[in-house]
C-alpha positions in Angstrom: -15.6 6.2 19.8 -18.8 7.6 19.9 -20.4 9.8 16.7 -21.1 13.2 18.4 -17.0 13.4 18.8 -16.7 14.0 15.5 -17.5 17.7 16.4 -14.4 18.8 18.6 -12.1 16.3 16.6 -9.4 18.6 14.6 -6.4 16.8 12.6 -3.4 18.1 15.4 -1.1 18.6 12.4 -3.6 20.6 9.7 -5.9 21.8 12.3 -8.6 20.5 9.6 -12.1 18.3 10.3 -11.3 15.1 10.8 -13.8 12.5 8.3 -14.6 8.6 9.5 -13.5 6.0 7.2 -13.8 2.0 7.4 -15.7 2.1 10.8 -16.3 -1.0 12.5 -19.4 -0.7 14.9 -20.4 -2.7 18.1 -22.9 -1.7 20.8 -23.5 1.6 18.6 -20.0 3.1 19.0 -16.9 3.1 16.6 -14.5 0.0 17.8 -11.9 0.4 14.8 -11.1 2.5 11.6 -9.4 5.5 10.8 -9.7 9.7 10.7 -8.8 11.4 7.9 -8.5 15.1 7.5 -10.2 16.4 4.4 -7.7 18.1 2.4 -4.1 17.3 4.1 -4.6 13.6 3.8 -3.3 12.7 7.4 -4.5 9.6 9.0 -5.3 8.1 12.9 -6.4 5.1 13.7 -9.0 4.0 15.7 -8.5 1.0 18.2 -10.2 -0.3 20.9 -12.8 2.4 20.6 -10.1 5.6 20.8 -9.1 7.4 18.4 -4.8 7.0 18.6 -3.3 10.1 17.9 -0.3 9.1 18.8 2.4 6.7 18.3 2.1 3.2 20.8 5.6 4.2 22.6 6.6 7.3 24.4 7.9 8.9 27.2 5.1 8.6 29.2 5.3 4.2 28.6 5.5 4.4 32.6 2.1 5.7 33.2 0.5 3.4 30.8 2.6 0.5 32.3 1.2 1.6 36.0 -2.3 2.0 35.2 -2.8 -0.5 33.3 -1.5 -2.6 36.4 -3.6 -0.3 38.9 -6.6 0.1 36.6 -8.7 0.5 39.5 -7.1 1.5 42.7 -7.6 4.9 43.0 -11.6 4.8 41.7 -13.4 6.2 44.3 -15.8 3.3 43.2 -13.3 1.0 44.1 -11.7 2.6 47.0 -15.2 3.1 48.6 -14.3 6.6 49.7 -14.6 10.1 47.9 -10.5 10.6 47.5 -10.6 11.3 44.2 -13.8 13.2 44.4 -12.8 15.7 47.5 -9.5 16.6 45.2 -11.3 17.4 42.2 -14.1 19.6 43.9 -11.3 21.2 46.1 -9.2 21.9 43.3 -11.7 22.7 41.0 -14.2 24.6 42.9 -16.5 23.6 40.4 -20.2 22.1 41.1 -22.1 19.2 39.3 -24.4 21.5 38.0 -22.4 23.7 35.7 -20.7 20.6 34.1 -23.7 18.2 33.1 -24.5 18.2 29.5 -21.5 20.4 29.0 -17.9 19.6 27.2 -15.5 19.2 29.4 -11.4 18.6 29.0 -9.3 16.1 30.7 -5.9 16.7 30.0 -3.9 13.6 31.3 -6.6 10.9 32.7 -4.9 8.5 33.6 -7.1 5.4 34.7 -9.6 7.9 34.7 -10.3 8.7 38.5 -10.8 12.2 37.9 -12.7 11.2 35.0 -15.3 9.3 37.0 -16.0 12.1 38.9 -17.1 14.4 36.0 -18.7 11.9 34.0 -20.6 10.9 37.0 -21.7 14.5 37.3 -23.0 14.7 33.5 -20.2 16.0 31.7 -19.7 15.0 27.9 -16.5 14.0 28.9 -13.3 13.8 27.0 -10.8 11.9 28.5 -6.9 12.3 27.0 -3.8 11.1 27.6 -0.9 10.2 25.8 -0.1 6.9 27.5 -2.0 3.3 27.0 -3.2 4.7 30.3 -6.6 5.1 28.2 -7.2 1.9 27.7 -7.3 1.3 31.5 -9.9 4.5 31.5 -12.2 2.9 28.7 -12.2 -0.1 30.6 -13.2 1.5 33.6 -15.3 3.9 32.5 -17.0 2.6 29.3 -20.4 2.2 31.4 -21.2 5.6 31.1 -22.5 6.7 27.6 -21.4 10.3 28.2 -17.3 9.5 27.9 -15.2 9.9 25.1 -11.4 8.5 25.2 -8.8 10.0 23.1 -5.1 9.2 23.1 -3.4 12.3 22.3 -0.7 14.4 22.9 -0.9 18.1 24.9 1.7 19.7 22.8 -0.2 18.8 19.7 -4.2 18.3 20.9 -6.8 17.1 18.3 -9.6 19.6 18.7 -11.2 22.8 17.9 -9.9 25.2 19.9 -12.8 26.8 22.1 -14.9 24.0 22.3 -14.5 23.0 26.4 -16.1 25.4 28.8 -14.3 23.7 31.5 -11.1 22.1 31.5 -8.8 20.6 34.2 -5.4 18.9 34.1 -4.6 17.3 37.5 -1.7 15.5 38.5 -0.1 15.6 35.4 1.6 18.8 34.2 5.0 18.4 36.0 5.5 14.9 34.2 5.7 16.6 30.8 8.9 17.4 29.1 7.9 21.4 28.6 5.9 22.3 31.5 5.1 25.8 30.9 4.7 24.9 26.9 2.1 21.8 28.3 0.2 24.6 29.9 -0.1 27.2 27.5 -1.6 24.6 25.4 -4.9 24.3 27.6 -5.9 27.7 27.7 -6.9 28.1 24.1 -8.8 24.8 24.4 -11.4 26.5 26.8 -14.1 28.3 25.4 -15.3 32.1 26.4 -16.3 32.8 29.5 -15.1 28.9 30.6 -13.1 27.9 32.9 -9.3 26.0 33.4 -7.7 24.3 36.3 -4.3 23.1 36.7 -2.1 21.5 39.7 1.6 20.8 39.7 4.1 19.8 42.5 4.9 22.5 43.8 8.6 23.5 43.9 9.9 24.8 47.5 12.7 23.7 49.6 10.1 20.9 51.3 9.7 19.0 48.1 13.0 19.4 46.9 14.3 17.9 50.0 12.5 14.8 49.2 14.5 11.7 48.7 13.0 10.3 45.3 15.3 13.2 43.9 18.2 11.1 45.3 17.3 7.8 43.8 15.4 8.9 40.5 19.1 10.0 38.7 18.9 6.0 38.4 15.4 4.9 38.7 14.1 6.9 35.6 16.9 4.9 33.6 15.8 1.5 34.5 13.6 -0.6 32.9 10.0 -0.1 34.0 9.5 -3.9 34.4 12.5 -4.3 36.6 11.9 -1.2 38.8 8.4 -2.3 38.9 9.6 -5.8 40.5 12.2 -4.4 42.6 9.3 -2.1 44.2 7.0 -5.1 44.5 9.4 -6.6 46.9 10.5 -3.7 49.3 7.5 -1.3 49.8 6.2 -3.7 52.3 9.0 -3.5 54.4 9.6 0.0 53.6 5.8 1.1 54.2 5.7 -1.2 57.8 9.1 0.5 58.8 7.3 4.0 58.3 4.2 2.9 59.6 6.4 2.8 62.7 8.1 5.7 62.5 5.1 7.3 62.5 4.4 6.2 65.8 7.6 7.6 67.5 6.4 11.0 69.3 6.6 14.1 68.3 9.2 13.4 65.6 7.3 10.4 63.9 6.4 12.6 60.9 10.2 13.8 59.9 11.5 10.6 60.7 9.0 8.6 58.1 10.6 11.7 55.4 14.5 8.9 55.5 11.7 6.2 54.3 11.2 6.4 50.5 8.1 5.2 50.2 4.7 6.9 50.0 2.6 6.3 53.1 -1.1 7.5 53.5 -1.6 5.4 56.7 -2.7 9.0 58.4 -4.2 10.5 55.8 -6.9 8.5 54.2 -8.7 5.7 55.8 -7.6 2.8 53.4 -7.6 -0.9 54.6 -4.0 -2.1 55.4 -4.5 -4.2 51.5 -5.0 -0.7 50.2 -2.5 1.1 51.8 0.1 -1.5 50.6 -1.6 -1.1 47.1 -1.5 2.6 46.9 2.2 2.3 48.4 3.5 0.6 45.6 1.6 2.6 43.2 2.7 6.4 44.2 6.3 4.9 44.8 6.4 3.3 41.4 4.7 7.1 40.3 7.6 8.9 42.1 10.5 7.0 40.7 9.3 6.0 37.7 8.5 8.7 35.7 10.9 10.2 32.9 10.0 13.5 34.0 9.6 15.3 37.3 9.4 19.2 37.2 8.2 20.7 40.3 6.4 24.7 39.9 6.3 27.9 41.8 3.6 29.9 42.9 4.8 32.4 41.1 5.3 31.0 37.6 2.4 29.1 37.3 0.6 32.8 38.4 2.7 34.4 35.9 1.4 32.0 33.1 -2.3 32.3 34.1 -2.3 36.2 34.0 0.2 36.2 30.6 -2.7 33.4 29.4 -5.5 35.7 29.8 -7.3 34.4 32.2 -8.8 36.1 34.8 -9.9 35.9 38.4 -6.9 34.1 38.6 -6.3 31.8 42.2 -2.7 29.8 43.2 -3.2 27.7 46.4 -2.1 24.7 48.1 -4.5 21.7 48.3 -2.2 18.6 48.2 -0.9 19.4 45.4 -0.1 23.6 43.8 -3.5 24.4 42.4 -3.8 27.4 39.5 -7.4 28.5 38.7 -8.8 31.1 36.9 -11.6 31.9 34.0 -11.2 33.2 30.2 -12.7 36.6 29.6 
């Protein structure tokens, strides 16, 4: 943990400054101790570098489980091509220059492939999520003196409210227990005049015709270790039969739709070792999690505008996008 974090930190339950006590140092950052808030007395630890604001298990045990096994797959510096990075300036609509030196929220890192993007575009970056995902995006991402990992929960987040001018939750929303509650957390998070973008599934008869809801009655009930193993063996076989599927004519597309795996041989251009790796990642990611809560257009609109925000936009860009600026 680095110093200057001190200044957003807020105790989640008081809503009090947080003080530093027993710090451990190396390389001029905070590797252990705890936070205390001034009056209330409660306490977080400090591990690893990140501030733990949370307890080790939770619901979200999947996520840290996959990427802490895929630490690196979906990096754009790893991956060699700008996936992550078209996403986030899609979704976003944002541009390098009005995040550099600036704040910035990100609600639900994961690994941190989002997170590489912004910190790589100057943003005093703070990373969150509420798995042991962040100790995969610390390891990846602790090169860059501008990051700041916290392990926190959405429902309860540990800063002053106000402080981000930007702040962006992608890919995560619809995993949470409470969608709409997850949400209306962000907004008071960005400061005047800043800025907030969301994506969710997006729930229309498409999705919802999707096998995973078939199979994840049982899947989100297994162990995470054993559905991880029974994965490892069968997306090969289930990603080559799609592969050629997607070769049959005219149909090729519906008929890969009976294959439950995720296949991105036509839409990125990943090596055959990646596309077997991101396979068994996004099908792991669509069976796996605990939960799965696909939006409308129209809710997450109707949250926005009963948020606040303004200039409000809900489109489709892979995923449901919902944009829009605090007055």
């Amino acid at each position: 943990m680095q110093i200057e974090l001190l200044e957003i930190l807020r105790c989640p339950k008081s809503g009090e400054q947080l003080e530093l006590r027993d710090a451990t140092y190396k390389d001029g950052r905070v590797e252990s101790g705890s936070l205390v808030s001034k009056n209330s007395g409660h306490s977080y630890p400090i591990r690893n570098f990140i501030p733990r604001f949370v307890p080790a298990s939770n619901y979200a045990d999947n996520f840290g489980m996959q990427w802490n096994k895929f630490r690196q797959t979906q990096l754009d510096s790893h991956s060699g091509l700008p996936i992550s990075a078209d996403r986030f300036w899609k979704a976003t609509g944002w541009v390098p220059e009005e995040m550099a030196g600036r704040w910035i929220l990100d609600a639900g890192c994961g690994a941190g492939r989002f997170a590489e993007v912004a910190v790589g575009a100057g943003a005093k970056l703070v990373a969150l999520d509420y798995s042991s995902a962040v100790d995969a995006c610390h390891a990846n991402l602790r090169r860059f003196p501008n990051l700041h990992v916290v392990q926190g929960d959405i429902y309860a987040l540990p800063f002053a409210p106000g402080m981000f001018p930007l702040v962006y939750s992608l890919g995560v929303l619809q995993h949470t227990p409470d969608v709409r509650r997850a949400f209306a957390a962000l907004p008071p998070m960005v400061s005047p005049g800043g800025k907030l973008c969301v994506d969710y599934y997006w729930k229309r008869l498409k999705a919802l015709l999707n096998l995973k809801y078939v199979f994840r009655p049982l899947t989100k009930r297994m162990s995470q270790q054993k559905l991880f193993e029974l994965l490892q063996r069968r997306v090969p076989g289930m990603l080559r039969t799609s592969q050629a599927l997607g070769r049959v004519p005219g149909i090729g597309r519906v008929l890969q739709r009976l294959v439950p795996v995720v296949d991105y041989t036509h839409l990125y251009p990943l090596s055959a070792r990646q596309l077997e790796e991101w396979a068994l990642l996004d099908t792991f990611d669509m069976f796996a999690p605990h939960y799965d809560n696909p939006q409308t257009a129209r809710a997450v609109r109707s949250w926005c505008e009963s948020a606040g925000l303004k200039n409000v936009e809900v489109f489709q860009e892979g995923h449901l996008v919902a944009r829009g600026r605090k007055p």
